[in-house]
VEXDREN-2710 file (C-alpha; in Angstrom, 1 decimal):
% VEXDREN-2710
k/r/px/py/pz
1/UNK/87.3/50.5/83.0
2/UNK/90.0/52.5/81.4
3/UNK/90.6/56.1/82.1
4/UNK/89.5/58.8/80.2
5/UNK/92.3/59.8/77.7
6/UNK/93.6/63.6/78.3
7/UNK/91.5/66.0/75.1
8/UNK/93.3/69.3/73.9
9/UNK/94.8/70.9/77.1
10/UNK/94.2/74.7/75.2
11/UNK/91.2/75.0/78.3
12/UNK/93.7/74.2/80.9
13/UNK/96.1/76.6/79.4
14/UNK/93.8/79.4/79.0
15/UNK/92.6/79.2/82.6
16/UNK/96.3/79.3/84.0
17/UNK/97.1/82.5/81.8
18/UNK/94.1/84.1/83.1
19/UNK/94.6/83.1/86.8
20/UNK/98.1/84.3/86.7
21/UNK/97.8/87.1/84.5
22/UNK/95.0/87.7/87.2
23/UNK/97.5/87.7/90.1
24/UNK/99.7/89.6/89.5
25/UNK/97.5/92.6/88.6
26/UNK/95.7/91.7/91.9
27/UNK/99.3/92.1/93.4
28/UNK/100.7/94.7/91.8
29/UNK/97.4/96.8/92.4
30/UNK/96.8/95.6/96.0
31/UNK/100.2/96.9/96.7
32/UNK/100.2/100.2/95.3
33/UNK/96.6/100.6/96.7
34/UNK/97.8/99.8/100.3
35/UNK/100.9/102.3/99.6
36/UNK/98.1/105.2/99.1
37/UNK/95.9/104.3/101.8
38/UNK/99.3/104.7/103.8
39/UNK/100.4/107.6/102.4
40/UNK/97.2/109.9/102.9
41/UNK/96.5/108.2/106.9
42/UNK/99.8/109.6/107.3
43/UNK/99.3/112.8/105.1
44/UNK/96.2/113.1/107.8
45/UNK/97.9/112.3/110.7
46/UNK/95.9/109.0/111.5
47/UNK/96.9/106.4/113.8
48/UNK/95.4/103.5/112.5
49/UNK/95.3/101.5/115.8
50/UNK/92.8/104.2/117.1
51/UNK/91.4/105.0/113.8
52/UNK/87.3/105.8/113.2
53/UNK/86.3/105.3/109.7
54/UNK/84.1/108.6/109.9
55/UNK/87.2/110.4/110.7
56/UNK/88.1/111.5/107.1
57/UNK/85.2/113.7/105.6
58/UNK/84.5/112.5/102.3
59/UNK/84.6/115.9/100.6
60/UNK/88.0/116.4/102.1
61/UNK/90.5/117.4/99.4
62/UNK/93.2/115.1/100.6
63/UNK/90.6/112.4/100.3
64/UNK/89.2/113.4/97.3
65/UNK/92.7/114.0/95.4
66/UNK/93.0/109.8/97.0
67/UNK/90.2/108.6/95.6
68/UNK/90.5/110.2/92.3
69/UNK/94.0/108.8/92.1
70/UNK/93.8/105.7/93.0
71/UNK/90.3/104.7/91.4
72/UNK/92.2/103.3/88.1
73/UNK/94.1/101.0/90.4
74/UNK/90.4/100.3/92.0
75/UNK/89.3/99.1/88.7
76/UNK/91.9/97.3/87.8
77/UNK/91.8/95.0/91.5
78/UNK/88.0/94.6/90.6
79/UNK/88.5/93.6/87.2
80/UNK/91.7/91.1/87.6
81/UNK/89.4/89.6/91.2
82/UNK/86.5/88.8/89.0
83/UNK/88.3/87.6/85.9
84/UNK/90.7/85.9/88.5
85/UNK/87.8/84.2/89.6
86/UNK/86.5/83.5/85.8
87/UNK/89.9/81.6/85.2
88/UNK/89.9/79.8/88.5
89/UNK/86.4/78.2/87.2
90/UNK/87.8/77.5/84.1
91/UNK/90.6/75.9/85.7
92/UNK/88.1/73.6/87.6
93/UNK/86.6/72.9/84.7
94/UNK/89.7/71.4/82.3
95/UNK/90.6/69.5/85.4
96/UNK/87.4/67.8/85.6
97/UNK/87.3/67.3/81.9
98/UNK/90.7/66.3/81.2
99/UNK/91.4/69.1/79.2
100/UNK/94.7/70.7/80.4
101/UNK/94.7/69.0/83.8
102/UNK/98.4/70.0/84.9
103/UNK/97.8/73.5/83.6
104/UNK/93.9/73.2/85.1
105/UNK/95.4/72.2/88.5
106/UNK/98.0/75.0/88.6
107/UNK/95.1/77.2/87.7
108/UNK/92.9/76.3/90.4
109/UNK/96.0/76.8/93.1
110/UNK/97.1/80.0/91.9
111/UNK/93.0/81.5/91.9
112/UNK/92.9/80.1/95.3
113/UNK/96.9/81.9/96.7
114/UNK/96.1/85.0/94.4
115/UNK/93.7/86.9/96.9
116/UNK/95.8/85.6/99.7
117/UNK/99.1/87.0/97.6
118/UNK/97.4/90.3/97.0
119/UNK/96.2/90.7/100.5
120/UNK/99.9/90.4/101.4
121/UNK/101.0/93.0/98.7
122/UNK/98.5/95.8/100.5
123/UNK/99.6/94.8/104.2
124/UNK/103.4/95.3/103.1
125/UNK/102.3/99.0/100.8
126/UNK/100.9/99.4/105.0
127/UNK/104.0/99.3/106.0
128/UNK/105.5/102.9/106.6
129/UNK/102.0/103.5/107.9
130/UNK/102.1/100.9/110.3
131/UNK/105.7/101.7/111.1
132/UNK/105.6/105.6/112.2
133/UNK/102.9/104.7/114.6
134/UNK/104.7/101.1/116.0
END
């Protein structure tokens, strides 16, 4: 039996312009949101080897002026994860169907390394937290 021939690749490149239009945003936002959970534990004065998560009252100002801030970057991580995640099925689906495999393939690669990436981006906006208490 003969292989299936390869049908428009527009699926495959849809999913990998998702997926990594995806990732970066889940980057870009993980890091900044990492930089401002840093910047108010050490606005507070919080160690975060011994830290409680009651610790912060959540009608503090400090906290409140953080959440406010940061809940348009919130947004944005949810809504690159989840269409991310849309694009990464997509991506499984042109491979499977032959339509856009190389793109598909690249898709499903990049939705699995993007939460991985983005995890990374937060640890490193950690950093001058994690380095005035090292």
């Amino acid at each position: 039996s003969t292989p299936e021939p390869e049908r428009s690749g527009t699926l495959g490149f849809v999913a990998l312009v998702v997926v990594g239009v995806s990732m970066l945003l889940a980057v870009v936002t993980g890091y900044l949101l990492g930089n401002g959970m840093s910047d108010l534990m050490l606005e507070l004065g919080i160690n975060p080897a011994t830290a409680d998560p009651t610790m912060i009252p959540a009608d503090d100002p400090r906290f409140v002026e953080f959440a406010t801030r940061m809940s348009p970057w919130f947004t944005v991580a949810t809504l690159a994860g989840l269409t991310g995640f849309a694009g990464w099925v997509l991506g499984i689906v042109a491979f499977t169907q032959r339509r856009g495999r190389r793109n598909g393939l690249i898709a499903i690669i990049l939705g699995f390394a993007a939460p991985i990436l983005a995890f990374i981006a937060f640890s490193v906006g950690l950093m001058p937290l994690l380095e005035a208490f090292a």
